[in-house]
C-alpha positions as CSV (number, residue, x, y, z in Angstrom):
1,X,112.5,113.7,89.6
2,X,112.9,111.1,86.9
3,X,116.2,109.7,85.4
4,X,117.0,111.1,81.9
5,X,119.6,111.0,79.1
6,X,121.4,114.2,80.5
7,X,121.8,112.8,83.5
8,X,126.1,113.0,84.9
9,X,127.9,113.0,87.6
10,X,128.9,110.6,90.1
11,X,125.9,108.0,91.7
12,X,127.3,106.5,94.3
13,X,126.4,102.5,94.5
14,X,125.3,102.6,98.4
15,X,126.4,99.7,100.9
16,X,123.1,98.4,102.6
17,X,124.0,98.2,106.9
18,X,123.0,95.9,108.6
19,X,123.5,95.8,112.4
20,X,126.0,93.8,114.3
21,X,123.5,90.8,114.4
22,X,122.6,91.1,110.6
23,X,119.3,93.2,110.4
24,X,118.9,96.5,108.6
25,X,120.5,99.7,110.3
26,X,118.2,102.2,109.2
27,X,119.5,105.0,111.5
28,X,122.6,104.1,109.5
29,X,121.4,104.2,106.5
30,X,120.1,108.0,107.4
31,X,123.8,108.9,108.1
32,X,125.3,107.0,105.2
33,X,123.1,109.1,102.5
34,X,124.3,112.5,104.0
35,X,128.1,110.9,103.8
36,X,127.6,110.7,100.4
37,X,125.7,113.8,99.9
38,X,128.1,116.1,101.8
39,X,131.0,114.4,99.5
40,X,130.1,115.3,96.0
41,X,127.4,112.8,94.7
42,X,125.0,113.7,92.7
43,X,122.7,110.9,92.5
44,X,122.6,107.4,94.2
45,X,122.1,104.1,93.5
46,X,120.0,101.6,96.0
47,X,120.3,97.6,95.6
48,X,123.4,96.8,93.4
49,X,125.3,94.2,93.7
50,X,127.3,96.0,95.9
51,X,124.5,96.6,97.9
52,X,123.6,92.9,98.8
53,X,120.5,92.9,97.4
54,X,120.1,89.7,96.8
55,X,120.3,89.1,100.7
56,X,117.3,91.0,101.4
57,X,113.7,89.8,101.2
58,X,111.1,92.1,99.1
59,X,109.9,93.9,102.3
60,X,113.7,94.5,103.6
61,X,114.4,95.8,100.3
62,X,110.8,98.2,100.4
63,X,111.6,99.7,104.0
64,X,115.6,100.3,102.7
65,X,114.3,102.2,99.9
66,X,112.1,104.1,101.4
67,X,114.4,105.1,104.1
68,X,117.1,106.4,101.7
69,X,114.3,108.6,99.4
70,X,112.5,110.1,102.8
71,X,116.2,111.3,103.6
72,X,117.4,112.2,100.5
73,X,114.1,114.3,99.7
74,X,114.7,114.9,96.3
75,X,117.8,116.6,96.9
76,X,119.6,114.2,94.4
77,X,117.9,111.5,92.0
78,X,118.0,107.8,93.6
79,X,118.2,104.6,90.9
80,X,116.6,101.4,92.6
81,X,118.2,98.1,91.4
82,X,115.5,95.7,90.3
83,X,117.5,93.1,88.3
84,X,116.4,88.9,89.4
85,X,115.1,86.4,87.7
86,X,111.6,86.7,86.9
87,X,109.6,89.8,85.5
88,X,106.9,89.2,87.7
89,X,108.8,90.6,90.7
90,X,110.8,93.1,88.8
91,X,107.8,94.6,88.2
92,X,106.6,94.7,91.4
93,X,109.8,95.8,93.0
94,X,109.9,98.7,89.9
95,X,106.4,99.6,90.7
96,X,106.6,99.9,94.3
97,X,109.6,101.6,93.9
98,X,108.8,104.3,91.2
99,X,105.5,105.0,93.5
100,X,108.1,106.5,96.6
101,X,110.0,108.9,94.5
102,X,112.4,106.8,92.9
103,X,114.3,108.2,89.5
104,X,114.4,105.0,87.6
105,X,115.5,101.6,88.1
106,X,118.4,99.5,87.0
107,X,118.7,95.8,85.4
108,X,121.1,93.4,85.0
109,X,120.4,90.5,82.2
110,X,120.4,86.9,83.4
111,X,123.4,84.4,83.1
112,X,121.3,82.6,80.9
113,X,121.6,85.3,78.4
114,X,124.2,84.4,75.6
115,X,123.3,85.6,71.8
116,X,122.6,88.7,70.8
117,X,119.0,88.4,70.1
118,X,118.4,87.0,73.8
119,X,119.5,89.9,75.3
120,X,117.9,92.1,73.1
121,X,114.4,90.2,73.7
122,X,115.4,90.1,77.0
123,X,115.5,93.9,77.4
124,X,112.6,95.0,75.0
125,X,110.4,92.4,77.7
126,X,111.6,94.1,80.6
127,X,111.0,97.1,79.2
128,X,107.2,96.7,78.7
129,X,107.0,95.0,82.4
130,X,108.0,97.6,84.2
131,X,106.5,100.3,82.6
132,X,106.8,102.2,79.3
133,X,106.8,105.5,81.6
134,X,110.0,104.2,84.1
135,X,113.3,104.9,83.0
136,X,115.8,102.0,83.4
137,X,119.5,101.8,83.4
138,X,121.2,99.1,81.5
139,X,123.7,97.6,83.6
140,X,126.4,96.0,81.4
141,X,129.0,93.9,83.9
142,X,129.5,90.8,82.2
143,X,132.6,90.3,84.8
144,X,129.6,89.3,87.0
145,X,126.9,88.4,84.9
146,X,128.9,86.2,82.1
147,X,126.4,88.1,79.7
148,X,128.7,90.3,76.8
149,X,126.8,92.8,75.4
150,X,128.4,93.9,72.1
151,X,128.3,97.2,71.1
152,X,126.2,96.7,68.3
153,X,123.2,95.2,70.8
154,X,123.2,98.2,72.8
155,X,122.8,100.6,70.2
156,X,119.6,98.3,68.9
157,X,118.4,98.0,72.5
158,X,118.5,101.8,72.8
159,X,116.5,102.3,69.2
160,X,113.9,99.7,70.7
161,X,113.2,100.7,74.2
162,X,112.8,104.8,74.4
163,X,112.7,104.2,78.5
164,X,116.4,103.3,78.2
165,X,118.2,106.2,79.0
166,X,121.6,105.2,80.5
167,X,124.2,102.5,79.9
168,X,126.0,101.5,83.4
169,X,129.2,100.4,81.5
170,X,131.1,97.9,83.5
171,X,132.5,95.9,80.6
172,X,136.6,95.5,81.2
173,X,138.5,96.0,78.9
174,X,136.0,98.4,77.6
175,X,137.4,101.9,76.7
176,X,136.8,101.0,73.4
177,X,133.3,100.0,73.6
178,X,133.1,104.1,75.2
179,X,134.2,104.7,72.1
180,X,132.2,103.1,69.7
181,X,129.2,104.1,71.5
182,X,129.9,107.8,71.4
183,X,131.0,107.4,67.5
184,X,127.7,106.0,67.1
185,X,125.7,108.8,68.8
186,X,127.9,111.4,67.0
187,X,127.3,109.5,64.0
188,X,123.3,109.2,64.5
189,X,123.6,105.9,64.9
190,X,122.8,106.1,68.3
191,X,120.1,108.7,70.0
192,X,122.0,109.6,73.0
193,X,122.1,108.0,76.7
194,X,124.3,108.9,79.8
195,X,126.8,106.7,80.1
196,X,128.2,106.2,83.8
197,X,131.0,103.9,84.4
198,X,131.7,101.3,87.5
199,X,134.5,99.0,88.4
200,X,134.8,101.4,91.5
201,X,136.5,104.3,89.4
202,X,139.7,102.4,88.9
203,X,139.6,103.7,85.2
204,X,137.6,106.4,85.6
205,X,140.4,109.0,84.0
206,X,140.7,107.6,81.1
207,X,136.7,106.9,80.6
208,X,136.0,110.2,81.0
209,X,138.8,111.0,78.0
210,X,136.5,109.0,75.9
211,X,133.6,111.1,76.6
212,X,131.4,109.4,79.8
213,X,129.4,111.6,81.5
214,X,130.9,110.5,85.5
215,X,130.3,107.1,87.6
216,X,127.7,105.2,89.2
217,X,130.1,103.3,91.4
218,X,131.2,102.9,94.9
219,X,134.0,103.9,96.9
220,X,135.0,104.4,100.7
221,X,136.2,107.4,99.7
222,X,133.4,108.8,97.3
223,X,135.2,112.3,97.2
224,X,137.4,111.0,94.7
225,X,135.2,110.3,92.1
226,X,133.6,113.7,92.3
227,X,136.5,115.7,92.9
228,X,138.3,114.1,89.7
229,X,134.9,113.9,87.7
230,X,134.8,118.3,88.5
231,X,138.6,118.9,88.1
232,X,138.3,116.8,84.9
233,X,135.0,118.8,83.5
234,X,136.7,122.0,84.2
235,X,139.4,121.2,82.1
236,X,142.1,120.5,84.6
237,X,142.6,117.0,83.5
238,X,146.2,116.5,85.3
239,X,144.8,117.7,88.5
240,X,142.2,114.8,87.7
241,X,144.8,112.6,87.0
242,X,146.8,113.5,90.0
243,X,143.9,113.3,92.7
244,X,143.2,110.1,91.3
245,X,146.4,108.5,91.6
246,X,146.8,109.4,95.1
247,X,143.8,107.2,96.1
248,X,144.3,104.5,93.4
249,X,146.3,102.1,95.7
250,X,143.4,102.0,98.2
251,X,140.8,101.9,95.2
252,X,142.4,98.8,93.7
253,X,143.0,97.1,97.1
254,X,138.6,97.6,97.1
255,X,137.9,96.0,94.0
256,X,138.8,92.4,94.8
257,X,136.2,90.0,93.5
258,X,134.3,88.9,96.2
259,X,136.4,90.5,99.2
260,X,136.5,94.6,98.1
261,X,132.9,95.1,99.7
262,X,134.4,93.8,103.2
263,X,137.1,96.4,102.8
264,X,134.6,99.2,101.7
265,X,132.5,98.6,104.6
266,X,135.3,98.6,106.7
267,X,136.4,101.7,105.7
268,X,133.0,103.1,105.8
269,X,132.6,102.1,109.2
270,X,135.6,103.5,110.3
271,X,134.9,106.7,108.6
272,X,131.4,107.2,110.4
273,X,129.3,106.6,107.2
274,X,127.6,103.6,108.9
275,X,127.1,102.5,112.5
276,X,128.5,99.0,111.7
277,X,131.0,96.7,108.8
278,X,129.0,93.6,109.1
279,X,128.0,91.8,105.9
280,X,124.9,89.4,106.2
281,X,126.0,86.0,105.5
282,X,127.1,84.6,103.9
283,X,130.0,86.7,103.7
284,X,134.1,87.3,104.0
285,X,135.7,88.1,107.2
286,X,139.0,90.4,107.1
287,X,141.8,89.3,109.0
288,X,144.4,91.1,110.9
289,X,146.6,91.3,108.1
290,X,143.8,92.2,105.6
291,X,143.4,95.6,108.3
292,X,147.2,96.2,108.2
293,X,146.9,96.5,105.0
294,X,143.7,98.7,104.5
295,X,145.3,101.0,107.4
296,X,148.6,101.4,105.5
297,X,146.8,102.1,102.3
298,X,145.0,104.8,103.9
299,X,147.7,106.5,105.6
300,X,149.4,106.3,102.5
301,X,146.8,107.8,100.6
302,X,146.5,110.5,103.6
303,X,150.3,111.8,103.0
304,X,149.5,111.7,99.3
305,X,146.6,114.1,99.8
306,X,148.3,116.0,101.7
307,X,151.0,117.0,99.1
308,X,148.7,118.0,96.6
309,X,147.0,120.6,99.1
């Protein structure tokens, strides 16, 4: 199952668990991938940055991978994220993975990135290192990476690298970067990619108004983003819209910088996805008042559901 330009839907961005003293929770791992399965996804997406990939060593990150496509067993396509700083491991990582059953890979451009001809060098090199023949994902967050990506260099990075076949759009404000991007396609400007959009949904309505083809993001509560991704693509966009709003408090609360993946796991935990909420270190700690406030959101959310049954 390789990754393709019609790919759509929602990819989750899975948490990595770890167990209570930091290691990996592969039995955990097992259980988290049928979570997500039995809640809508449609693909999912292995060492973001949301996954803390950068905490794991090569091996750590081999054995998670392999874990996740044994279970998933090519019920659903699985993205690996390769993105660090050197080719020579990218390709390693890309290699290794592609060889277990993986759909494609994902990359991020370096901080180091900053005109438009870097990043487009940047991309046609990685391109050629891992492989003409492995699809990648261009993962445009420059809320992370401090790398902006105008419109214009994606289109040429597109033209130059065939193996490109999805833009992870991240970029906020960027509903009109969407547009653009489809104009251009329409236009035949642009061949076309899939374009699946982050931030953990918070926008997602509105992306999908200006023509995305779903997510590759994560949420505790993954159901959201397939059940307004299928009421949306059925036409029922003010069901979308109100399924969406009943879980956007809780959503928002999530996507604080460097906090919102302490409250995910959290939540996670407490729904049974994984066996444990630790982060490996270094890491945030909730406090009391952090769990008042995730418990309230989601017995708010719960009464909000409710309604709209």
């Amino acid at each position: 199952m390789r990754l393709n330009e019609q790919a759509a839907g929602v990819f989750i961005i899975c948490v990595t668990p770890f167990t209570e003293d930091g290691a990996l929770d592969l039995p955990s791992a097992e259980r988290m991938v049928e979570f997500y399965l039995e809640r809508g996804a449609t693909g999912l997406t292995v060492l973001g940055m949301m996954g803390e990939a950068p905490k794991l060593t090569m091996a750590e990150s081999l054995t998670f991978v392999d874990c996740v496509l044994k279970c998933v067993a090519g019920r659903v396509p699985v993205v690996v994220g390769v993105s660090g700083p050197g080719l020579a491991s990218m390709a390693e990582l890309s290699a290794a993975v592609m060889a277990s059953g993986a759909a494609g890979v994902m990359v991020a451009p370096p901080s180091n990135l900053r005109s438009d001809a870097q990043i487009r060098s940047y991309f046609s090199q990685v391109a050629q290192a891992i492989g003409m023949d492995t699809p990648f994902v261009l993962q445009d967050f420059p809320l992370a990476t401090t790398v902006m990506i105008s419109t214009a260099t994606i289109i040429q990075i597109v033209a130059d690298n065939p193996n490109c076949v999805m833009l992870k759009h991240e970029d906020w404000p960027g509903l009109n970067k969407i547009t653009e991007l489809r104009s251009a396609q329409a236009s035949g400007a642009m061949r076309p990619i899939s374009i699946l959009v982050g931030n953990g949904g918070i926008f997602l309505p509105e992306e999908l108004a200006r023509g995305v083809d779903g997510a590759m993001t994560g949420f505790a509560f993954p159901e959201m983003m397939a059940d307004v991704y299928h009421a949306y693509s059925s036409g029922d966009a003010e069901r979308a819209r109100d399924l969406f709003d009943a879980y956007l408090p809780l959503a928002r609360y999530e996507q604080q910088p460097g906090f919102g993946l302490a409250v995910r796991k959290y939540v996670l935990a407490k729904r049974g996805a994984i066996g444990s909420a630790t982060l490996r270190a270094p890491a945030p700690k909730l406090s009391a008042a952090d769990i008042a406030d995730i418990e309230g959101l989601i017995e708010r959310q719960t009464r909000r559901l409710e309604e709209l049954s």
